[in-house]
C-alpha positions in Angstrom: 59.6 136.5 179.8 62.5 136.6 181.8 61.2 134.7 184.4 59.8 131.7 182.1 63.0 131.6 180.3 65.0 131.6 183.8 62.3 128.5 184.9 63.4 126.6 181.7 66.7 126.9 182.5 66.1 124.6 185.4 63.3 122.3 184.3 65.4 121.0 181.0 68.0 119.9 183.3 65.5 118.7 185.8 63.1 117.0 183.0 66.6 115.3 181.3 67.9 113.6 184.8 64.4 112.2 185.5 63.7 111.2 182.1 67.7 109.3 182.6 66.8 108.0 185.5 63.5 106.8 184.4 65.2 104.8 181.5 67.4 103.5 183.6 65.0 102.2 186.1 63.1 100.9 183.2 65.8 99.4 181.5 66.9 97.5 184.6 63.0 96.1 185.4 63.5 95.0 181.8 66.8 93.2 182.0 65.4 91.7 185.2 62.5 90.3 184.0 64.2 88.6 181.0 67.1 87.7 182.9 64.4 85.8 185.6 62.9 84.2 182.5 66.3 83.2 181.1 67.0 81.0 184.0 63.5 79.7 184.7 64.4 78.6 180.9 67.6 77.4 181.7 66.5 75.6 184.4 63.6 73.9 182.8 65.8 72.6 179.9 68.9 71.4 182.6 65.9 69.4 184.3 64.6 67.9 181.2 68.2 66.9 180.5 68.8 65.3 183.5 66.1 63.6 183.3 66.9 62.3 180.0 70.2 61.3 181.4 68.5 59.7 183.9 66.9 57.1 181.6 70.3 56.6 179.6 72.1 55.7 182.9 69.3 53.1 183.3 69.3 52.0 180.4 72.8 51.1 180.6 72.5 49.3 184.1 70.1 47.3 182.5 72.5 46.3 179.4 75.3 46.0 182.3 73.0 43.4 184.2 71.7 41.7 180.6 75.6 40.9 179.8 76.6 39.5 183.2 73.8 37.4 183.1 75.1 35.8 179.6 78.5 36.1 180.6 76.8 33.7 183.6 75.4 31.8 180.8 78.0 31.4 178.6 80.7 29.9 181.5 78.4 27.5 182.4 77.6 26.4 179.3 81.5 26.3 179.1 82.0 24.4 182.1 79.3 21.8 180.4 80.8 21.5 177.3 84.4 20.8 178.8 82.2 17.8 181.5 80.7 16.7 178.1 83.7 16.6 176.5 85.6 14.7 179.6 82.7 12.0 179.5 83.0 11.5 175.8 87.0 10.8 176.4 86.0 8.1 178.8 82.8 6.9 176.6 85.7 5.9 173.5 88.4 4.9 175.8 85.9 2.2 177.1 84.2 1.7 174.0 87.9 0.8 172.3 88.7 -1.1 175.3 85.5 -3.1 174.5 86.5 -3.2 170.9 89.8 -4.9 171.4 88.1 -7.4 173.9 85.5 -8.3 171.2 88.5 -8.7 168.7 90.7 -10.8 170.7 87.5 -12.4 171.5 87.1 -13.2 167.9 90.6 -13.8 167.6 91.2 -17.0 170.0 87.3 -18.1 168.5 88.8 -18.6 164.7 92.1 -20.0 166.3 90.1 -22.4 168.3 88.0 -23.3 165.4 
């Protein structure tokens, strides 16, 4: 009895720092595992944000482009309004010029008459 009892004495010990360093090596494969599929997560959803930010930064170079194509627009059609507007100044100035012709015209006719 002595001899089983002295042979426990060192396979508790022995049995306890294998079974710790069993639960530590399996608590490590563990934590690697899920940290490896923590950042193949991570990963996929930083990609599929990117990606998404992606098409928003397109999206607003092609709004970008839309405006400076009306802003383009809109100056010309400025630019035409103000020629319009020039020719239209000239249009009454000759059409009063006419007008006072046609009056003094009209004028000197009734005197005459």
């Amino acid at each position: 009895m002595f001899c089983l009892q002295g042979a426990l004495t060192y396979l508790v010990p022995i049995f306890s720092i294998l079974g710790t360093i069993s639960a530590i090596i399996l608590g490590w494969v563990a934590f690697s595992r899920t940290s490896k599929t923590d950042f193949e997560s991570e990963g996929k959803n930083n990609g599929v944000i990117l990606t998404e930010l992606g098409y928003v930064k397109s999206g607003i170079d092609d709004i970008k482009r839309k405006q400076e194509r009306q802003e383009d627009a809109r100056l010309n059609d400025v630019s035409r309004i103000s020629a319009v507007e020039s020719s239209s100044k000239q249009a009454h100035k000759r059409i009063d010029s006419l007008e006072e012709r046609v009056n003094s015209l009209h004028q000197n006719h009734h005197e005459q008459a």
